[in-house]
C-alpha positions in Angstrom: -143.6 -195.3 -193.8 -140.6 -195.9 -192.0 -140.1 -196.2 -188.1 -138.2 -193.1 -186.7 -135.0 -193.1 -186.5 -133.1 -193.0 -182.8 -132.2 -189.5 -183.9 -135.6 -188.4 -184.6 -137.1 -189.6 -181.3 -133.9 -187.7 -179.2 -135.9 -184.6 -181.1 -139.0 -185.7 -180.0 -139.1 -186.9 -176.4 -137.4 -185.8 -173.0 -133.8 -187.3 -171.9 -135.7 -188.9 -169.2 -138.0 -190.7 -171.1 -135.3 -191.7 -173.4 -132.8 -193.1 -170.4 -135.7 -194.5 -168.7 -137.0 -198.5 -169.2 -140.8 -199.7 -169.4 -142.2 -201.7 -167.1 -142.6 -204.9 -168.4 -144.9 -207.2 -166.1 -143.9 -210.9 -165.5 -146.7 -212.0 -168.2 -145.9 -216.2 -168.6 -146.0 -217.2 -172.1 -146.8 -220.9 -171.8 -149.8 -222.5 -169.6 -148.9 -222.6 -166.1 -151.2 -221.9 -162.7 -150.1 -218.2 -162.3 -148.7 -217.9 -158.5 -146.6 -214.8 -160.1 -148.4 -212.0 -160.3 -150.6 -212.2 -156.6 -154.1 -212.3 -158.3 -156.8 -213.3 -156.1 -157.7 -217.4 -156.9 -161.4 -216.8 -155.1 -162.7 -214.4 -158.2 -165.1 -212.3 -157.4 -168.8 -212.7 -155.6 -171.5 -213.4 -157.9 -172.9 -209.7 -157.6 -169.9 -208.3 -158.9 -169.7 -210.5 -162.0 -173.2 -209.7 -162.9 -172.1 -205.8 -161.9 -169.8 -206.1 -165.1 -172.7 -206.8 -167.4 -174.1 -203.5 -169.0 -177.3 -202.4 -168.1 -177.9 -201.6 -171.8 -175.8 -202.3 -174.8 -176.1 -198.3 -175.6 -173.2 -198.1 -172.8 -171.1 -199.5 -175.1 -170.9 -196.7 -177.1 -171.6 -194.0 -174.4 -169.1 -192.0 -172.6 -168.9 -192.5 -168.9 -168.8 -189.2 -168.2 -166.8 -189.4 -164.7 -167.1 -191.4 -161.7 -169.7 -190.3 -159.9 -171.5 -194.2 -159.3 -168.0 -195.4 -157.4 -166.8 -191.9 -156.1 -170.2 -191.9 -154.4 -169.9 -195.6 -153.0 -166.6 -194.7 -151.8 -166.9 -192.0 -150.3 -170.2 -193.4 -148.4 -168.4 -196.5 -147.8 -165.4 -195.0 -146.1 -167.5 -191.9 -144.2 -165.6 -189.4 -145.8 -166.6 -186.5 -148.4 -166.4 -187.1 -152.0 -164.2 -184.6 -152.6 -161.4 -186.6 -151.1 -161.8 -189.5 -153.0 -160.8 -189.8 -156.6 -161.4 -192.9 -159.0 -158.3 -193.8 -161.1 -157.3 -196.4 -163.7 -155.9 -199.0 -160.8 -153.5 -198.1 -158.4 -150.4 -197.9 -160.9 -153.0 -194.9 -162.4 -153.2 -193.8 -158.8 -149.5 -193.6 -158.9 -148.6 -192.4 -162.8 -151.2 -189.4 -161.8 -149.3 -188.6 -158.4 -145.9 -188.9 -159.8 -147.3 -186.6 -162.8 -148.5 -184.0 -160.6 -145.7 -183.8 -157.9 -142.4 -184.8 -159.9 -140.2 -183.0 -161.9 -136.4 -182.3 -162.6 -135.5 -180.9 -159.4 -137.8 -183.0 -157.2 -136.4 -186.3 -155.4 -138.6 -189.2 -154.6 -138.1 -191.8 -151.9 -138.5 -194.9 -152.4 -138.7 -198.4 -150.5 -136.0 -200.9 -151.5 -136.4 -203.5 -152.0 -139.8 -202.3 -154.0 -142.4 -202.4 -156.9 -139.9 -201.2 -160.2 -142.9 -199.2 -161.1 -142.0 -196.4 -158.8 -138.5 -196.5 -160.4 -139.2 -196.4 -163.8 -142.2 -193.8 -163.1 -139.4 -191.6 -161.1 -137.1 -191.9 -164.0 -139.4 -190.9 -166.6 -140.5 -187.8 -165.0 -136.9 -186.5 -164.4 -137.1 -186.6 -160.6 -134.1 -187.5 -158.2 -134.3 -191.1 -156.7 -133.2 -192.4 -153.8 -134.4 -195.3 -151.6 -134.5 -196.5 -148.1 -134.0 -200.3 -147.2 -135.7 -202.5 -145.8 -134.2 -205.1 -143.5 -134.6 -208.9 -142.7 -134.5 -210.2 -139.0 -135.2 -213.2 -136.7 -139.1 -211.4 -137.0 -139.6 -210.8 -140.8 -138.9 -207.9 -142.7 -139.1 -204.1 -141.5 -138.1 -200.8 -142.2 -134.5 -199.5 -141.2 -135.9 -196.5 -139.8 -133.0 -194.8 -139.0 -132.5 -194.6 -142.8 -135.0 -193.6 -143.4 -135.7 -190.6 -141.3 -132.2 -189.8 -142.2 -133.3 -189.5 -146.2 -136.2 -187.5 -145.1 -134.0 -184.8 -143.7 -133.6 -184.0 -147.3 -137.4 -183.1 -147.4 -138.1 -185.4 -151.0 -141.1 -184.1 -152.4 -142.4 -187.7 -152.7 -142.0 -190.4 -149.7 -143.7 -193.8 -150.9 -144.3 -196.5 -148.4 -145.8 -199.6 -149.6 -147.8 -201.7 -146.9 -148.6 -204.2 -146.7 -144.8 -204.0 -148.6 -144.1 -206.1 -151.9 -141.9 -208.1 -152.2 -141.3 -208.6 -148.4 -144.8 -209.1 -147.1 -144.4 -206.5 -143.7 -146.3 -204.0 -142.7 -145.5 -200.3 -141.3 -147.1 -199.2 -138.5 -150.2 -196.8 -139.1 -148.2 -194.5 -135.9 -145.4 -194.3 -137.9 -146.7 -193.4 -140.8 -148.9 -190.7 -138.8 -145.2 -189.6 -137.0 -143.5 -189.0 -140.5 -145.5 -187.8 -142.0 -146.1 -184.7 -138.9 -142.6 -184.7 -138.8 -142.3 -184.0 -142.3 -144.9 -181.0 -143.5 -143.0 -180.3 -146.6 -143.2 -184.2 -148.0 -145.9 -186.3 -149.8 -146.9 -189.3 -148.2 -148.2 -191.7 -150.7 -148.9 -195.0 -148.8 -149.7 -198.0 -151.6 -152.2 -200.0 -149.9 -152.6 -202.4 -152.8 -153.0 -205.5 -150.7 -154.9 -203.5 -148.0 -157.5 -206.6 -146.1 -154.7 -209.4 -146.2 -153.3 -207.5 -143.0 -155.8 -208.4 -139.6 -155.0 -205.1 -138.2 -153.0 -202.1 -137.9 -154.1 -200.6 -141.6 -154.2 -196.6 -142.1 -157.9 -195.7 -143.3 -159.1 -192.6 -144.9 -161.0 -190.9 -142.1 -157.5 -191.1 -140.1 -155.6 -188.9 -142.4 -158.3 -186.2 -142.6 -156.0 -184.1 -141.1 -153.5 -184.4 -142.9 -152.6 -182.5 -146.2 -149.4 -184.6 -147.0 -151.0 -188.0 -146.7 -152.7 -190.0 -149.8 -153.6 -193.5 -149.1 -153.6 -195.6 -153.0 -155.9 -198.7 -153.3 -156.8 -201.3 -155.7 -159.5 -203.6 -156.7 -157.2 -206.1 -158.5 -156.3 -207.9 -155.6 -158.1 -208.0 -152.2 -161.6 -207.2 -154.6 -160.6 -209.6 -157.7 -161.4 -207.1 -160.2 -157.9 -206.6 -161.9 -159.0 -207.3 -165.5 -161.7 -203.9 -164.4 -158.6 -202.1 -163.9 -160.5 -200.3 -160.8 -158.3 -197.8 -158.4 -158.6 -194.9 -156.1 -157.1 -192.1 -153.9 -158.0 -190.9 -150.4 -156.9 -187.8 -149.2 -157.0 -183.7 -149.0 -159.8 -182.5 -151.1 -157.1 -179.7 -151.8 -154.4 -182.4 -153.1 -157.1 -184.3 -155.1 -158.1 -181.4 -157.2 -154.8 -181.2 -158.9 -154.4 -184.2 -159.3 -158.1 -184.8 -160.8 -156.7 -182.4 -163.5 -154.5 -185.7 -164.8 -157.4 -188.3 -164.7 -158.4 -189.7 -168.0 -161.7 -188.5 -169.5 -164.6 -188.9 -168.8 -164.1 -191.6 -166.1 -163.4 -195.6 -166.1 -166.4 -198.1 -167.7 -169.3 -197.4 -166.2 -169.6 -201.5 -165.8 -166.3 -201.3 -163.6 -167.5 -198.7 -161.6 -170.4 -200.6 -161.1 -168.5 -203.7 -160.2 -166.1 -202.2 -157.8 -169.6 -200.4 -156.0 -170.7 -204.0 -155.6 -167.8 -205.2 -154.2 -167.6 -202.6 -151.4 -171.0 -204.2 -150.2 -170.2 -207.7 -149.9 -168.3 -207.4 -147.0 -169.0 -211.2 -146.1 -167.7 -212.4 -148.7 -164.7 -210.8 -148.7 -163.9 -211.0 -145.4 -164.3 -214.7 -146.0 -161.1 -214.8 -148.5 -159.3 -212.6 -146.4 -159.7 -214.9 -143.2 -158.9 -217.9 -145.4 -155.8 -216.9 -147.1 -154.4 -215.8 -143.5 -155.0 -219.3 -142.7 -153.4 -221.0 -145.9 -150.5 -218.2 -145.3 -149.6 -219.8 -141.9 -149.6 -223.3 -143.2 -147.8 -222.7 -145.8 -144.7 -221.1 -144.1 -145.1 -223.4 -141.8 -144.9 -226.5 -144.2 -142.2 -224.6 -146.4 -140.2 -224.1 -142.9 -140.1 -227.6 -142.1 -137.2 -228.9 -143.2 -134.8 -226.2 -142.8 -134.2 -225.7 -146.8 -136.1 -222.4 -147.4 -136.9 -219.7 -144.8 -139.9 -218.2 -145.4 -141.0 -215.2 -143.9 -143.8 -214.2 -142.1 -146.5 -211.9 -144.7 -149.4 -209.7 -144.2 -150.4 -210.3 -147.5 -151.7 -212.7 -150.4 -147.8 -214.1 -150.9 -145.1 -214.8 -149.3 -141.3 -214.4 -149.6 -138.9 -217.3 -149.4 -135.3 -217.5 -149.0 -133.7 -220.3 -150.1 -131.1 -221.6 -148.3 -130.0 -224.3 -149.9 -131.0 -224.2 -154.0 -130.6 -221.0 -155.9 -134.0 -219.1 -156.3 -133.5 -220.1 -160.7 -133.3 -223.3 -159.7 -136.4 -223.3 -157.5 -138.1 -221.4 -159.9 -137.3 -223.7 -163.1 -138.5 -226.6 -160.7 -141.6 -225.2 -160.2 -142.5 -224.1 -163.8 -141.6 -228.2 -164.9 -144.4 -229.0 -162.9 -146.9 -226.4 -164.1 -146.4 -223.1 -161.4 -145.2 -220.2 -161.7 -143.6 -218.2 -159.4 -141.7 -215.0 -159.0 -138.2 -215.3 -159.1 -136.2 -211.9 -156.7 -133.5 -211.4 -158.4 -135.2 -208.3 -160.4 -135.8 -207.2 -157.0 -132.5 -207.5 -155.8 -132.7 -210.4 -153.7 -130.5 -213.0 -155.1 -131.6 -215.9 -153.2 -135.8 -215.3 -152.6 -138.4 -216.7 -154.5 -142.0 -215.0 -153.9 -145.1 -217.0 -153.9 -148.9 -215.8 -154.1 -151.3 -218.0 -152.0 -154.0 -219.4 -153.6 -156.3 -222.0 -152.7 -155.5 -224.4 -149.9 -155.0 -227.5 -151.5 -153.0 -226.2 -154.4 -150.6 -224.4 -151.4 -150.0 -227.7 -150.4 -148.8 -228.8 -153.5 -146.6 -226.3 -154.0 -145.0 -226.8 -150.3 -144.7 -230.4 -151.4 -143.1 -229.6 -154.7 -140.7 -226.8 -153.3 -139.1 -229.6 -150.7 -138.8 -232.4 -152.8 -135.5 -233.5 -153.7 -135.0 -232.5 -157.3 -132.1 -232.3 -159.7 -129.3 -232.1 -157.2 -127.0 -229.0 -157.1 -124.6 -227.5 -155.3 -125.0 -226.3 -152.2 -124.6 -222.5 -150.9 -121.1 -222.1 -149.1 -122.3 -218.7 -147.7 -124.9 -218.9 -144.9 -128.2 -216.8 -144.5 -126.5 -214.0 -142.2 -123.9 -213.8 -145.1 -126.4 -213.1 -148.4 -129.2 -210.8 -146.5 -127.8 -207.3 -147.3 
């Protein structure tokens, strides 16, 4: 049988789906330590890898049915009722649901830019409107230009996503502000991506803060913080009103019952995880510090497991290609828009030194910028 034809699937699908691109994830062919894709080095605790095991091997053939074991822990865990939490596949099946449910031709969606290309291509392929509000670099890190942004809100977009701790850029947005908007804005939906929620030390939005709130969902993961991403573990806090429609798009019958388990574990070891947390804050300031040294790069400060760096003096290819020579891989901007940044997840602290070393050696000479910072930041 042959493969349809682009005529055939112009029949078959939506125009938005058709003019919209996958997201392809910055998957590394060859070997390489993966400082990429901001996965947690630590792993897991030991009572979350044995959490993964099945309790028989019947569950292997056994249907979930739903997510009562994690919704329970969750909901428990953060003091709120169960009805305003909801188990997903990850956060980006936090986000496909949302979008889903609240998106449509006709609808607009605001979105942070710099930002995650996920939110664009899920905008596009539900038809919806996009438009984005920046995000600005100063002598303090990164931040929102709110000025923009409450100017695009004036436009009352049915979605309004703010990512914090933000990625690429590593800031955070105020949990005030967030609170301000999103009174100031009844007729919006608040979806604050907390996928790197517990990198921050303070200042993060928590469920039993919004329980007032109908236009407020908080989105977290266990990929990163938790180091379950292969469990593929998400969820949503917020209105039980909100929830219940979007419940109507969850898969069925619920995520593995040994990645609910997993997850449930997690959210007990508190010691442990606070542990990494504290630790990769520490690497994180040594690091910028050591990549700050010599006045080649500039990077800024994070709240998160990476940080963004701008070189100053070597193109961010260039960087990148010296890195991956020597075995690391890191994330190259320029998909993100930021011509002259590199962005670099924190692992372990000895291997962070390496990489500092191996970022300010003198390699393969090449031209120097002409422009200077204030010139490329835009």
């Amino acid at each position: 049988m042959t493969s349809p034809t682009n005529e055939t699937c112009q029949l078959m699908f939506t125009s938005a789906v058709l003019n919209s691109t996958a997201y392809d994830p910055p998957l590394m062919r060859e070997p390489s330590v993966r400082l990429h894709l901001n996965e947690n080095f630590y792993g897991p605790s030991n009572k979350c890898c044995a959490a993964t095991l099945p309790h028989d091997p019947a569950e292997f053939s056994m249907y979930a049915e739903g997510n009562k074991i994690l919704e329970d822990a969750l909901a428990a865990h953060h003091g709120v009722d169960v009805d305003r939490v909801l188990v997903t596949l990850g956060a980006a099946g936090a986000l496909q649901q949302i979008f889903a449910a609240a998106l449509s031709p006709g609808r607009s969606v605001l979105i942070p830019k710099p930002g995650w290309s996920y939110y664009r291509m899920l905008s596009m392929t539900m038809g919806g409107a996009m438009r984005d509000y920046p995000l600005v670099a100063g002598d303090g890190g990164w931040s929102v230009d709110y000025e923009r942004l409450t100017s695009e809100l004036e436009a009352e977009p049915s979605l309004v996503i703010i990512n914090t701790p933000h990625m690429p850029t590593g800031s955070t947005v105020d949990l005030q502000e967030i609170l301000q908007l999103a009174r100031a804005c009844p007729h919006s939906l608040f979806v604050v991506d907390q996928a790197y929620y517990g990198y921050a030390d303070q200042n993060e939005l928590e469920p039993d803060q919004i329980e007032d709130y109908e236009n407020i969902l908080l989105v977290r993961t266990f990929s990163k913080l938790y180091a379950l991403a292969s469990q593929r573990v998400g969820y949503i806090t917020g209105s039980a009103a909100m929830l219940r429609q979007i419940r109507k798009l969850s898969p069925l019958f619920g995520i593995p019952l040994t990645a609910q388990r997993s997850a449930a574990v997690a959210l007990e070891e508190h010691e442990y995880y606070a542990k990494i947390a504290q630790e990769t804050r520490k690497t994180r300031d040594r690091f910028i510090a050591a990549v700050n040294s010599t006045g080649e790069f500039l990077a800024y400060p994070s709240k998160s497991n990476f940080v963004l760096v701008e070189c100053l003096s070597r193109s961010s290819e260039h960087v990148t290609e010296h890195l991956r020579g020597r075995g690391y891989s890191i994330r190259d901007c320029r998909g993100y828009g930021l011509a002259h940044h590199v962005r670099v997840t924190l692992a372990r602290p000895t291997m962070m030194e390496t990489v500092a070393e191996l970022m300010l050696e003198r390699f393969n000479q090449e031209p120097e910028f002409g422009a200077n910072r204030s010139e490329r930041i835009g």
